[in-house]
N, C-alpha and C positions, 0 to 999 in steps of 0.2 A: 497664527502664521499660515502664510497659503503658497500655493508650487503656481508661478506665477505663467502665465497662457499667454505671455506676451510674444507671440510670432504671428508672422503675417498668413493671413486665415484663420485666425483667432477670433477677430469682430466677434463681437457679441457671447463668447463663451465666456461662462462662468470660473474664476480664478476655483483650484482648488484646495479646499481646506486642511489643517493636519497641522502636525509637530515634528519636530527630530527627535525628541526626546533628549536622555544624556548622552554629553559631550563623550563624544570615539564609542562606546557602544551602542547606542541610540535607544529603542525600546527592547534589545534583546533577551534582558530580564524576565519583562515581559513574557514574552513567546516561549522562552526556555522552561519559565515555572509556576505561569497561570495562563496560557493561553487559550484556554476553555471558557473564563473569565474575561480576557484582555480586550477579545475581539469583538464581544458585545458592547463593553466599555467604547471601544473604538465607534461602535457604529451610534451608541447613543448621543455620544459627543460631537460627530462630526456626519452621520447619515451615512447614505450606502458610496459615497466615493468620498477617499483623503487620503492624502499621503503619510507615509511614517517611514523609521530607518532602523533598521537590525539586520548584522550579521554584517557590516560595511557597506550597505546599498542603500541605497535609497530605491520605495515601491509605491506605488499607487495600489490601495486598495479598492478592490470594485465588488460588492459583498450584494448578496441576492440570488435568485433565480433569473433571472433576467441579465446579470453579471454575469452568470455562469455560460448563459447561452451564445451571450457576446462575444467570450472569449474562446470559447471553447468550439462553438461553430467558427468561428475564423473565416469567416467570409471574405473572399482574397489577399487569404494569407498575409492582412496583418499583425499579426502574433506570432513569434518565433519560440518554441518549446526548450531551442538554446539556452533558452534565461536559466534552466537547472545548472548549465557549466560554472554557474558560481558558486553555488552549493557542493556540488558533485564532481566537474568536471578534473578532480585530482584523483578521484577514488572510482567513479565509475565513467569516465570518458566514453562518448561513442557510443553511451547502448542505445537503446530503440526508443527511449521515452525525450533523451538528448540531443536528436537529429529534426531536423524539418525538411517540409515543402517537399521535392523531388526523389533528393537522397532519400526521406525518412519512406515517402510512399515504396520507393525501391527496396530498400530494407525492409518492410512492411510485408512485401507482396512476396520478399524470399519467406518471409519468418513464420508466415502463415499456416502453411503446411504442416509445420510443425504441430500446431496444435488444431485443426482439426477433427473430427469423429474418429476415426483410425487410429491418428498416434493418440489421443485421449482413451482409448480403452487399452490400445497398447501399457501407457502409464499406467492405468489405475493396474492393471493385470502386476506391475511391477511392484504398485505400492501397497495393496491389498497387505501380502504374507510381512512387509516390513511393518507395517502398524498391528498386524495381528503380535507379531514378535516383541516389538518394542513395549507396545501397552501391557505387555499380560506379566514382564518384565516390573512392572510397575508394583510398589511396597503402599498399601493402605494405612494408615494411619491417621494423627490429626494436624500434622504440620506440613500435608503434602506439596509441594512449590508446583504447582499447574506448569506458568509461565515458564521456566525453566525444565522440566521435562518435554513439555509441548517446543520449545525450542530445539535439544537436539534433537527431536522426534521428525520434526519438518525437515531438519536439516540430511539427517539419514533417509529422509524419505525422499528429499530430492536431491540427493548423490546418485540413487536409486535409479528416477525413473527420468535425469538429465543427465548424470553421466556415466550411467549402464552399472557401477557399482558403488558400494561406501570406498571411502581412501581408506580404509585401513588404519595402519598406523600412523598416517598423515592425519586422518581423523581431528583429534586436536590440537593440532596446531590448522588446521584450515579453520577449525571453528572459531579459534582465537583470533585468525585475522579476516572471516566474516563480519566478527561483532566490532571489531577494529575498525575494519572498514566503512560502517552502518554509523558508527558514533560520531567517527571525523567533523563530517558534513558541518555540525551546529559547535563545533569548538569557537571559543568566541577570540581564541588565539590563532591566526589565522597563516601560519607560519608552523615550519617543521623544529621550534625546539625541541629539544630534547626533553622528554616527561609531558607533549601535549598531549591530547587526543588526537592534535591533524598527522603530528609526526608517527603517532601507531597506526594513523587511517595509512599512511603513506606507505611504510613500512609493509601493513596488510595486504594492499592493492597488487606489490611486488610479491609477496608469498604465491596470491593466488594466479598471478598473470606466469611463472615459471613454475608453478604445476600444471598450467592446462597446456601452457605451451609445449612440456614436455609430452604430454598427453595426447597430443595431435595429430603426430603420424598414424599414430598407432589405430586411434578414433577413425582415420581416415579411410583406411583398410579394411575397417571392422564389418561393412556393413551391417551394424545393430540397426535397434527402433531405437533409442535413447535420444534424446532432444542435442546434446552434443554430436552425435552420428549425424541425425538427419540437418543440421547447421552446414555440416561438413559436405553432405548432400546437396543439400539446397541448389537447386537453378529456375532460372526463369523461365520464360515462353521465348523469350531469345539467347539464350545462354549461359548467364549472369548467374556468378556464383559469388560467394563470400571468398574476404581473403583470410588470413589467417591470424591478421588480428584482427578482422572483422571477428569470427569465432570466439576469440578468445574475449572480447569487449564484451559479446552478446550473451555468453553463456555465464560470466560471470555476473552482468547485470540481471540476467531472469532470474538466474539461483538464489543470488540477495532478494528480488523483489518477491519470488515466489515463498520465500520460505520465511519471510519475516511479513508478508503481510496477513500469510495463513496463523502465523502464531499467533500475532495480535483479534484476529476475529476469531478464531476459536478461543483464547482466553478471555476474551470477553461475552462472549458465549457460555461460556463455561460458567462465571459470572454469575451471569444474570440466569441460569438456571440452578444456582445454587442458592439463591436469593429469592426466586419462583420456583418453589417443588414442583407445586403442579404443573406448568411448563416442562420441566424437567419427565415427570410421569407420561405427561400425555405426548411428549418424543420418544419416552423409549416404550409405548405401547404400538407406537407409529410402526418401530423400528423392528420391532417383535411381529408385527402384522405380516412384516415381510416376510418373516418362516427363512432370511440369510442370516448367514454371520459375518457375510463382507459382501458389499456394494457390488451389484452390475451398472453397466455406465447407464442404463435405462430407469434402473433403480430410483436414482435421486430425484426427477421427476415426480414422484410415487410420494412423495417424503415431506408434504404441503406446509406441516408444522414448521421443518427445519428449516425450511424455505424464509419463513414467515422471521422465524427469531434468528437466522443468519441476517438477514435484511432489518431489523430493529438491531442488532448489534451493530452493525455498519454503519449505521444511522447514527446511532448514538457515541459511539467513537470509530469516527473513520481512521484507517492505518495511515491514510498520506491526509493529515487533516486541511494543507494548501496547496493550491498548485502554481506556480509563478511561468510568465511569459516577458516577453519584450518585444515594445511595440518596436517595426520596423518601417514604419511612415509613421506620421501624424493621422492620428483620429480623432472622432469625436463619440464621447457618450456622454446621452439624457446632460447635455447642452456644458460637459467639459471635455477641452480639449487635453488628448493623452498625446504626450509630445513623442515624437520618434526618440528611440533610445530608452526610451523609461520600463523598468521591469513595471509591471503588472502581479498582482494575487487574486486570487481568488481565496474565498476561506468555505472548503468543503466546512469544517467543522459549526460555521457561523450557518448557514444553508440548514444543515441538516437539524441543527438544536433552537431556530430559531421561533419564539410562539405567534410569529405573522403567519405561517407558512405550515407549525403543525399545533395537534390539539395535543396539550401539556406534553411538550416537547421531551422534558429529562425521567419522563414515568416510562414504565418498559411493555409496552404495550404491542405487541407481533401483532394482531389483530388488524391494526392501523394499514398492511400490508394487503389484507384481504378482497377478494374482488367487492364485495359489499361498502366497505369502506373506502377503499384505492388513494389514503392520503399522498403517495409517491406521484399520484396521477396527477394532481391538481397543476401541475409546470413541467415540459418536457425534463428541465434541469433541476430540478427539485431533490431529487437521490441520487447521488452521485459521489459514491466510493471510488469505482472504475473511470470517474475522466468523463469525456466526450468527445465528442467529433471525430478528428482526424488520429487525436494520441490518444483514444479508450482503450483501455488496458488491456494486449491482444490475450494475455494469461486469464481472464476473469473464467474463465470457461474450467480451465484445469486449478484454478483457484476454489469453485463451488465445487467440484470433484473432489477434491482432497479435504476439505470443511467437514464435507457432508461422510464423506467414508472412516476420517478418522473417530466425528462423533457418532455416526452407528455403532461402531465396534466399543466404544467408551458406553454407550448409552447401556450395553447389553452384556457389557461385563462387572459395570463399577455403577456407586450411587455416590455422591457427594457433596455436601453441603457445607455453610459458613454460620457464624452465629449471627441472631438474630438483628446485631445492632454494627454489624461489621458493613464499611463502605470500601470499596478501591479504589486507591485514588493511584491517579496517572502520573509518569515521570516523561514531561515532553523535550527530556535533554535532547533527541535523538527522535525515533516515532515512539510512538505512545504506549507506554507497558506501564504493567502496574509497579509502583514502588517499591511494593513490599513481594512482588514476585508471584500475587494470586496463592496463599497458602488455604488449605482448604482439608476437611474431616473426608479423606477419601475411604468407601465400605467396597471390599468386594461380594457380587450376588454371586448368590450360590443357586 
């Protein structure tokens, strides 16, 4: 079956190829419970563009490096990053990855500030003694859940150093309608019944939109450094300030995206250094070189290894493993036309695991990162965790901050490992965590 190019300026382009799949959910199956799997399937069957349908839309898949650059440079802005309001736009409306063209630049250029040199050593100064705290906290044994300690860990560390303190005894129930909110997204029920996942995401979205909003005068006044304060701050070179549910959209979008993409790469991380001792040895010799027990923001520069095996983690399971757009003209790519209206994907996960592009793609090889080698280098869009272009993820910066601080302080207090024949496999209800929650033989060093 093909998505058929019959409009005028079409001549000569090629019809393109693909399926629906099953009838009302289309390939959603798919995507939800092999999508590591699916999308190679996809590209063997039908090459680097075809359409398919999950989650109620219909997309055009455009898979490569060369795909990635397409879309992602947006060269006069035909691609609108909107396409997530169909995913998202009930649970996270309006943040900074949801907006385009003008408004997003404008949004963009307040948001920046924030994270900068300044307030990133501001944060790490916040989030230092909360990881020293929360880890040493941590019980050794052999069933220890990584993924879920490392989840409220992120979570209190960016209450921390976004919005100047933990909630307290709000605490748990904010964390319940985080993960509320995070799960929605892929509910294949796409309506607020009662007993779904969209109707908890819904439910969640409201928890946190009248906590912050309560939180706001107060934020206001504070003059703190905290990323909430400086939102609240925020102006431009002509005056332009956020309003107040600007605020409240954007802090609850970076909070989700900061604290659940750091969980996913440091438990995969984690991982694959349980899996690679030596890896694991030759980071906490790195780590120990240092003569610290907690990160200066100049520090992680110093830290080549961790560099190397953050960057093959990401590789190998990126946290956002697609990114979707919507074309807003008619274009053309490698001789098909993408009709105006049509969502677009990209597949980060298809890019990064694919073996045109790397040498034995699914082995865990940090080396592959090194300037001798430089496989990242071979295609501007070849790695690509953080995005590109116009919406590269403005948090990546205070994203490797937090990676890298919370695994120094891990690397130099604990040693842990998995047996010998143990694999993780991923749950892509939602973004990508392990199934089984990362359990792992954690030792404390003495």
């Amino acid at each position: 079956m093909t998505l058929s190019a019959s409009t005028a300026g079409a001549a000569g382009l090629r019809e393109i190829p693909g399926e629906a799949g099953w009838p009302l959910i289309g390939q959603s199956l798919d995507y939800l419970f092999r999508l590591d799997t699916a999308i190679h399937e996809r590209y063997r069957r039908f090459g680097e563009v075809s359409w398919g349908q999950a989650f109620g839309t219909r997309a055009i898949a455009l898979l490569g490096p060369d795909a990635n650059q397409f879309v992602l440079q947006n060269r006069g802005d035909v691609f609108a990053s909107s396409a997530w309001e169909h995913f998202l736009a009930n649970f996270f409306h309006r943040g900074l990855m949801l907006l385009d063209f003008d408004e997003h630049r404008m949004h963009r250029r307040l948001m920046q500030g924030a994270f900068q040199r300044e307030a990133l050593a501001g944060y790490l100064g916040l989030m230092n003694p909360r990881i020293e705290a929360g880890i040493a906290a941590w019980q050794p044994g052999t069933k220890f859940s990584v993924y879920d300690h490392l989840k409220a860990l992120t979570l209190d560390i960016g209450s921390e150093a976004f919005i100047g303190r933990l909630p307290g005894p709000e605490a748990a129930r904010l964390t319940r309608a985080f993960l509320d909110t995070v799960r929605a997204p892929t509910d294949l029920i796409r309506f607020p019944l009662p007993g779904t996942r969209w109707r908890k995401g819904v439910v969640g979205r409201r928890v946190l939109e009248e906590f912050f909003r309560r939180e706001l005068p107060a934020k206001r006044a504070s003059g703190a450094s905290d990323l909430f304060a400086r939102l609240c701050e925020a102006r431009t070179e002509d005056g332009q300030s956020f309003s107040d549910e600007d605020i409240i959209n954007h802090i609850i979008f970076v909070l989700m995206a900061a604290h659940d993409t750091s969980t996913i790469t440091l438990t995969n991380m984690i991982y694959r250094l349980a899996k690679n001792p030596q890896w694991q040895e030759r980071l906490r010799e790195e780590s120990r070189a240092l003569g610290k027990p907690v990160l200066d923001l100049d520090d992680q520069h110093k830290l080549t290894g961790m560099t190397w095996v953050m960057k093959e983690a990401l590789r190998i399971c990126a946290p956002v493993p697609g990114l979707p757009r919507r074309a807003v003209r008619d274009c053309e790519y490698k001789g098909f036309l993408i009709p105006a209206g049509h969502m677009v994907q990209i597949s980060v996960w298809f890019t990064h695991t694919n073996p045109e592009y790397w040498s034995d793609p699914l082995r865990f090889d940090p080396e592959r990162f090194s300037e001798a080698r430089a496989e990242d280098k071979a295609h501007p869009f070849l790695w690509i965790p953080f995005g590109g272009g116009a919406h590269k993820c403005i948090g990546l910066h205070f994203g490797e901050m937090e990676v890298k601080a919370i695994l120094h302080q891990l690397l130099l207090r604990y040693r842990w490992s998995v047996p010998e024949d143990y694999e993780m496999r991923q749950d892509f209800t939602s973004l990508p965590i392990p199934k089984d929650r990362l359990p792992v033989t954690l030792e404390r060093l003495h």
